[in-house]
Structure formats: structure tokens, C-alpha cells
DSSP file (Angstrom, degrees, kcal/mol; ACC not computed):
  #  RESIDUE AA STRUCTURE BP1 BP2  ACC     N-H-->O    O-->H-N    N-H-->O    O-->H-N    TCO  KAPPA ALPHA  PHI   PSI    X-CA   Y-CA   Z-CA
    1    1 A X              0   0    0      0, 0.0    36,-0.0     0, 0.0    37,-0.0   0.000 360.0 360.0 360.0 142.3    0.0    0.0    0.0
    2    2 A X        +     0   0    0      2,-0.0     2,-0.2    62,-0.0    62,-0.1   0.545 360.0  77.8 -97.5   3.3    1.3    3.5   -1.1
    3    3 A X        -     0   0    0     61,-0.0     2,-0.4     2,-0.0     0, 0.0  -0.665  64.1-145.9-108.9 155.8   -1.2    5.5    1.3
    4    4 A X        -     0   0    0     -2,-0.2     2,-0.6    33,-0.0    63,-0.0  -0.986   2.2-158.0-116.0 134.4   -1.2    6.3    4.9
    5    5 A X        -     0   0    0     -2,-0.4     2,-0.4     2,-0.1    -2,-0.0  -0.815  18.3-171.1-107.4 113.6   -4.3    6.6    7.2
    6    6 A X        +     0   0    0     -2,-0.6     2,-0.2    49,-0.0    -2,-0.0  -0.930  29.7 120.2-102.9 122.9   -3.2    8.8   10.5
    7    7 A X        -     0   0    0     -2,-0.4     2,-0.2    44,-0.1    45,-0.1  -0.790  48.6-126.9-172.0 161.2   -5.7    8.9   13.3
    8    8 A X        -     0   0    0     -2,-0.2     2,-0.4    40,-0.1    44,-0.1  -0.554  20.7-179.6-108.6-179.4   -6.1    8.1   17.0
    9    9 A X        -     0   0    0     -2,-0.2     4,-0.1     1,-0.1    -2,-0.0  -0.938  30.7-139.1-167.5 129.9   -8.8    6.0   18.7
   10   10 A X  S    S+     0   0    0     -2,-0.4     2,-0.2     2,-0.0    -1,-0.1   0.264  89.6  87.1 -73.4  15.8   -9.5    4.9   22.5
   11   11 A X  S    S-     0   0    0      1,-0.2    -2,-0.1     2,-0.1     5,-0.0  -0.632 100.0 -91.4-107.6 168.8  -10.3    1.8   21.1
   12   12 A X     >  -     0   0    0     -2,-0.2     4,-3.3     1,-0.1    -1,-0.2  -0.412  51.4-109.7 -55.6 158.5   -7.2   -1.4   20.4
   13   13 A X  H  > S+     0   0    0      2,-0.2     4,-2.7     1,-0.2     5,-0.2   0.879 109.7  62.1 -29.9 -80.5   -6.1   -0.7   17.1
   14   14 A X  H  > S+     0   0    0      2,-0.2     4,-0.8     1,-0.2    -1,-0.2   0.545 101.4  48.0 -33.3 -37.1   -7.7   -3.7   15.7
   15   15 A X  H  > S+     0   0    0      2,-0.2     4,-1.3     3,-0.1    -2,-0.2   0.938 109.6  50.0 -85.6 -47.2  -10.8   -2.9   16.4
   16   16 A X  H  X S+     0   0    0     -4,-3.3     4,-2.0     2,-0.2     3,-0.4   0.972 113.3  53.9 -26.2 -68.7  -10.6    1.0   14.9
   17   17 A X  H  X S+     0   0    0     -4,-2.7     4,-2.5     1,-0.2    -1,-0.2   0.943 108.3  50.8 -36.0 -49.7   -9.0   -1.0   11.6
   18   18 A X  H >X S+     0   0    0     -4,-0.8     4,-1.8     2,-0.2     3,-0.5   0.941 108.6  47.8 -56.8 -52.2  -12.2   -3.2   11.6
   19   19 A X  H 3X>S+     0   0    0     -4,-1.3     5,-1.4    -3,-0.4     4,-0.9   0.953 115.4  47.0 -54.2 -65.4  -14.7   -0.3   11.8
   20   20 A X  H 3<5S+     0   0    0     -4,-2.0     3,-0.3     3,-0.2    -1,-0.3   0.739 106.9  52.7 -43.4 -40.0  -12.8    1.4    8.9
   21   21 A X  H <<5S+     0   0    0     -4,-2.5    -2,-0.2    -3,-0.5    -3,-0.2   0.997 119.2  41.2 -75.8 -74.8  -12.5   -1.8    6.6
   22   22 A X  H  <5S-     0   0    0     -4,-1.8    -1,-0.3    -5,-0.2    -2,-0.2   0.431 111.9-124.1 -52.5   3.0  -16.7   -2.0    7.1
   23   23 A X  T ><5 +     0   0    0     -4,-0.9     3,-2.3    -3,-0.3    -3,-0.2   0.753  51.4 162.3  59.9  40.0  -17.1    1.7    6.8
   24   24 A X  T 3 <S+     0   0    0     -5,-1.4     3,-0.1     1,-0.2    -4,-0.1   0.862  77.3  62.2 -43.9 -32.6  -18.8    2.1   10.1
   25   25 A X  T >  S-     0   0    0      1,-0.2     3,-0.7    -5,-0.1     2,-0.4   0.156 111.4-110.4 -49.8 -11.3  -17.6    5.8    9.2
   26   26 A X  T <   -     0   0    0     -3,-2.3    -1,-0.2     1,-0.2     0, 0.0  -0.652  54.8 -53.4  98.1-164.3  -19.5    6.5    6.0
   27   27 A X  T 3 > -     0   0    0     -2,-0.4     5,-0.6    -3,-0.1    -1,-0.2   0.268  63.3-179.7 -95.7   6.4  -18.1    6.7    2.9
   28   28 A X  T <>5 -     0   0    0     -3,-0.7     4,-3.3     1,-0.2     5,-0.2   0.053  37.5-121.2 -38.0 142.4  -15.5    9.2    3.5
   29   29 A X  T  45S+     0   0    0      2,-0.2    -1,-0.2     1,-0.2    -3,-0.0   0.539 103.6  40.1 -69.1 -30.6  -13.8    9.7    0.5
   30   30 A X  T >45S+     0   0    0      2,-0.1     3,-0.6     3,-0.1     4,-0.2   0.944 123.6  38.2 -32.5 -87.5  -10.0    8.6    1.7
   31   31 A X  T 345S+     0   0    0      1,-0.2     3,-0.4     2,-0.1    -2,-0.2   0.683 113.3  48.7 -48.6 -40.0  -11.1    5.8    3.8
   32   32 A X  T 3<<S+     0   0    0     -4,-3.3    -1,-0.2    -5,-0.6    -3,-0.2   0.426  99.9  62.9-110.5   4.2  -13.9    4.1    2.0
   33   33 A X  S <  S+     0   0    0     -3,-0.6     2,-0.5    -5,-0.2    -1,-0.3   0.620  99.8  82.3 -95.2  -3.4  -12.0    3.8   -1.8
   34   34 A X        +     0   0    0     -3,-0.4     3,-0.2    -4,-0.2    -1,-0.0  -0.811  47.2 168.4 -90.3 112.2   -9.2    1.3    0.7
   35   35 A X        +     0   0    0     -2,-0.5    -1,-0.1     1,-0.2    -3,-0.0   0.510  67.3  47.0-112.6  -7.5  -10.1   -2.2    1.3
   36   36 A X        +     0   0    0      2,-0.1     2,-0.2   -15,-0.0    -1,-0.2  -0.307  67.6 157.0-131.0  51.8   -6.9   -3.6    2.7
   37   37 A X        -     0   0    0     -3,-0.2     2,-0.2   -20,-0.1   -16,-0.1  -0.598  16.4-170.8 -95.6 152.5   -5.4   -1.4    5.5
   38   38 A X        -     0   0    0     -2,-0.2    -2,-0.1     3,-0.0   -24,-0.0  -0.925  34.7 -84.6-151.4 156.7   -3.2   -2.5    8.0
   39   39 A X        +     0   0    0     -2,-0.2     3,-0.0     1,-0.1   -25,-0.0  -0.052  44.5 166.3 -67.7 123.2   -1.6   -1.7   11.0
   40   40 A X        -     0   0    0      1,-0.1     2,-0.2    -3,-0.0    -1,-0.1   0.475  66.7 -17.3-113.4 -35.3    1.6    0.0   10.0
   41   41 A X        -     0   0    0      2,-0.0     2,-0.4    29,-0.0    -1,-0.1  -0.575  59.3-158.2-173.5 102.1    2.5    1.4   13.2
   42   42 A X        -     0   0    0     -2,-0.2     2,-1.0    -3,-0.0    -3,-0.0  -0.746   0.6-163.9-123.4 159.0    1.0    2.0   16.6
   43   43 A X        -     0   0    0     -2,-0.4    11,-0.1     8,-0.0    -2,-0.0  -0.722  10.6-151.2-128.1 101.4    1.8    4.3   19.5
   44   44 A X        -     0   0    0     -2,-1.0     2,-0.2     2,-0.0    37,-0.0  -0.440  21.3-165.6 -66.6 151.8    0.4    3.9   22.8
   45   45 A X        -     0   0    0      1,-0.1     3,-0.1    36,-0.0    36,-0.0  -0.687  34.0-118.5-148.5 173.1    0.2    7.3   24.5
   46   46 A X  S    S+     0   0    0      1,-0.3     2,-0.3    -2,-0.2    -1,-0.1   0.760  92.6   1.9-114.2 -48.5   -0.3    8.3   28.4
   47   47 A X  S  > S-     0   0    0     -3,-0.0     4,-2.5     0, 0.0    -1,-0.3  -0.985  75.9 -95.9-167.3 163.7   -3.9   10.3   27.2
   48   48 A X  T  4 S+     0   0    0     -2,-0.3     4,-0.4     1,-0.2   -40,-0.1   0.460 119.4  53.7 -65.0  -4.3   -6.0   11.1   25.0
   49   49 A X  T >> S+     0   0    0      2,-0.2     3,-3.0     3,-0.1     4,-1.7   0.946 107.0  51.9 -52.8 -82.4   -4.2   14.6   24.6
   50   50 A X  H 3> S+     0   0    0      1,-0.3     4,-2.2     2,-0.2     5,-0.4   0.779 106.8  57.6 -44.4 -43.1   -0.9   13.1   23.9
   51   51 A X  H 3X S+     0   0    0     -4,-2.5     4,-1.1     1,-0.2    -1,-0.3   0.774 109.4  38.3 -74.4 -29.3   -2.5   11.1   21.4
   52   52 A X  H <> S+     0   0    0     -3,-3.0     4,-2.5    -4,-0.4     5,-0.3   0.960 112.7  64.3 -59.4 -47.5   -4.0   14.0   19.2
   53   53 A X  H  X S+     0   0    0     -4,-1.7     4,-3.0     1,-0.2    -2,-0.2   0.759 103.3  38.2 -19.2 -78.1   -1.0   15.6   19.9
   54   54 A X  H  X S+     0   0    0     -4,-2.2     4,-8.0     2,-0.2     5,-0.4   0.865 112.1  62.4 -33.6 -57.2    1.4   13.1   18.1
   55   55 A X  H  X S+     0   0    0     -4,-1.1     4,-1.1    -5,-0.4    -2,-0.2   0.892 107.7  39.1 -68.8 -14.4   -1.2   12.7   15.3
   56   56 A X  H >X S+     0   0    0     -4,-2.5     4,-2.1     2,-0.2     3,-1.6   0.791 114.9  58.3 -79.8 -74.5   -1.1   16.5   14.2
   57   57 A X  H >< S+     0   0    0     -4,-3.0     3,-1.2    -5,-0.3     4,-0.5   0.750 111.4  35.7 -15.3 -63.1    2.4   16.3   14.8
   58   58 A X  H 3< S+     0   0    0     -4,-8.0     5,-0.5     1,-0.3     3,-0.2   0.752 116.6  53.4 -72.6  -9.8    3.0   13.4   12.3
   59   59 A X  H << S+     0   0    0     -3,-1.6     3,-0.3    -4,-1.1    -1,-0.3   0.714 108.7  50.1 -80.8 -24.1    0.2   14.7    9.7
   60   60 A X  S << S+     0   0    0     -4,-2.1    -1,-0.2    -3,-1.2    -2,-0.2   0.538 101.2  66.4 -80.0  -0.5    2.0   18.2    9.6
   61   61 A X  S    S-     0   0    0     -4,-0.5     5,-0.2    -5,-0.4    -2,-0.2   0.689  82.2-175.2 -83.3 -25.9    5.1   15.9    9.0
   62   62 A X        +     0   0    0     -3,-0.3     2,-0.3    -4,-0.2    -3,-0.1   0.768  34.5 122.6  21.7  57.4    3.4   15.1    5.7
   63   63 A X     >  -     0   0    0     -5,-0.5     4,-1.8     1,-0.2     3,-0.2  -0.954  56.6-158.8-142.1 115.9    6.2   12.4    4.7
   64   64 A X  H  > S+     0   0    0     -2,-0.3     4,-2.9     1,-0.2     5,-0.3   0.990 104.0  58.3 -16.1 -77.6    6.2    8.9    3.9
   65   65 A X  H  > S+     0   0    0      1,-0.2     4,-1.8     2,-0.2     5,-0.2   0.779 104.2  48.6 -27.4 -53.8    9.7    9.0    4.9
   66   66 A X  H  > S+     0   0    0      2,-0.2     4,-2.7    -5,-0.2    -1,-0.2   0.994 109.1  55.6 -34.6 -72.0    8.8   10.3    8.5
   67   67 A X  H  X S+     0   0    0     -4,-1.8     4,-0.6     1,-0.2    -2,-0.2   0.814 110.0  43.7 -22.8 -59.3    6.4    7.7    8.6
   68   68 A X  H >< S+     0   0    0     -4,-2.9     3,-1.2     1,-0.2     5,-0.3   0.912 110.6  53.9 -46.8 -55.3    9.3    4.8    7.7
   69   69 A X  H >X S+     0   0    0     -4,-1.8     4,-2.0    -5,-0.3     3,-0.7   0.774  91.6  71.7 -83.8 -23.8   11.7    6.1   10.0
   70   70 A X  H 3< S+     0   0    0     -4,-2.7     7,-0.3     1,-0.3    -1,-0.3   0.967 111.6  37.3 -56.5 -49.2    8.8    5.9   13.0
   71   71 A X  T << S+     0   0    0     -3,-1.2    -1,-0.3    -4,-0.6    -2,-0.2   0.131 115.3  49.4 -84.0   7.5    9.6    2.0   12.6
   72   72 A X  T <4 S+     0   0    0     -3,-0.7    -2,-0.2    -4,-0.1    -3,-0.2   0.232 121.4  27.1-121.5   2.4   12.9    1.8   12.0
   73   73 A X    ><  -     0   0    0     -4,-2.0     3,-0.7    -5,-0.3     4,-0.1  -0.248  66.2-176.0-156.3  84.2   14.1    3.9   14.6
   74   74 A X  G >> S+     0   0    0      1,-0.3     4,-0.8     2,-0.2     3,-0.5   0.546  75.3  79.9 -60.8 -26.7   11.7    3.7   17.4
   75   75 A X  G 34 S+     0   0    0      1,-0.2    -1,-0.3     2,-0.2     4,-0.1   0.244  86.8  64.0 -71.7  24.9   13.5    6.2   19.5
   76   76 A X  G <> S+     0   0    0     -3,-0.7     4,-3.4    -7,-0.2    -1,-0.2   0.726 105.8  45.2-109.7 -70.4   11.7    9.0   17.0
   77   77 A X  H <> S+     0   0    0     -3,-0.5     4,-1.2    -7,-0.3    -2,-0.2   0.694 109.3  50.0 -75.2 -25.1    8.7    7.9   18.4
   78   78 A X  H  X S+     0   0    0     -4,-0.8     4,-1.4     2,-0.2    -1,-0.2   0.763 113.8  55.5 -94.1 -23.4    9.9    7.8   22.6
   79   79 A X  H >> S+     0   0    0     -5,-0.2     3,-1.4     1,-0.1     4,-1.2   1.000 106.9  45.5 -20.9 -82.4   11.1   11.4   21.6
   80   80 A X  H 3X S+     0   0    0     -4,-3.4     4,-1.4     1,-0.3    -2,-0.2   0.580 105.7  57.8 -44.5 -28.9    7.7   12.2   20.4
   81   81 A X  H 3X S+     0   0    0     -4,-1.2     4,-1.3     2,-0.2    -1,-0.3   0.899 112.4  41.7 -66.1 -50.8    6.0   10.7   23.5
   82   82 A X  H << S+     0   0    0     -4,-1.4    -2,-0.2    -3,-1.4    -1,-0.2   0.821 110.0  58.9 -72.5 -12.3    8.3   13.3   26.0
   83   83 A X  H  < S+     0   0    0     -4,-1.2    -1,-0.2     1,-0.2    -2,-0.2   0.999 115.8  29.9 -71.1 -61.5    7.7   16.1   23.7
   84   84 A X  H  <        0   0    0     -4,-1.4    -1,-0.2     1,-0.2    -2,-0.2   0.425 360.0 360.0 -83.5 -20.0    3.7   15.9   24.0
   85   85 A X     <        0   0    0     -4,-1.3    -1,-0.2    -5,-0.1    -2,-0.1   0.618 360.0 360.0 -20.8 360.0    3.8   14.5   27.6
């Protein structure tokens, strides 16, 4: 997959992915043309602050490349965590 889907959720992970793949969500135009998304990368976060927080961060980041680097050098991501504390 070439796309990435950014968002947070109090719910696991898995279960957010499920909703999206049935479109509990509508049709939004993004989401609902993707039939095969998967867990790329998830970041457990202290609260539900930190967790917007992050996700603006990494959406103003607008970079694959960001994205990559979030999983291959995890200490990116334990940064991000103190930053947003």
C-alpha cells in the first residue's frame, strides 16, 4: 500500500482498523476507496491529549519518509512521546 491513514482511537487498534474496513464511518472519500489497510505502526500514549497531539504532529510531518523512520528507529517515536507528555 502507497497511502497512509493517521488517526487516533480509545479503542485497540484492531478494532478501529475493523470499523474502517466496514465503513462504520460513512463513505468518507479517503477511507472508503481502501479495502486492505493494515496496522503500520502504533503508538500507545499516556492520554488522549498526547494522542492528538502526536497525530497532528505526524500529519503536519506530511512524509512517507517520516512515517518509515517511525519503525525503524523507534527512538523517534519515545522522543515524540516526551515532547507531548
Amino acid at each position: 500500500m502507497n497511502k497512509y491513514y493517521i488517526g487516533s482511537t480509545s479503542l485497540l487498534p484492531e478494532e478501529r482498523l475493523e470499523q474502517h474496513i466496514n465503513k462504520k464511518y460513512g463513505n468518507n472519500k479517503f477511507i472508503a476507496k481502501v479495502y486492505d489497510w493494515e496496522l503500520y505502526v502504533v503508538i500507545e500514549c499516556e492520554s488522549k491529549k498526547q494522542s492528538i497531539q502526536i497525530e497532528k504532529h505526524i500529519k503536519r510531518m506530511k512524509s512517507r519518509t517520516y512515517i518509515a523512520n517511525l519503525v525503524k528507529y523507534p527512538e523517534i517515536i519515545d522522543k515524540l512521546k516526551l515532547k507531548y507528555l
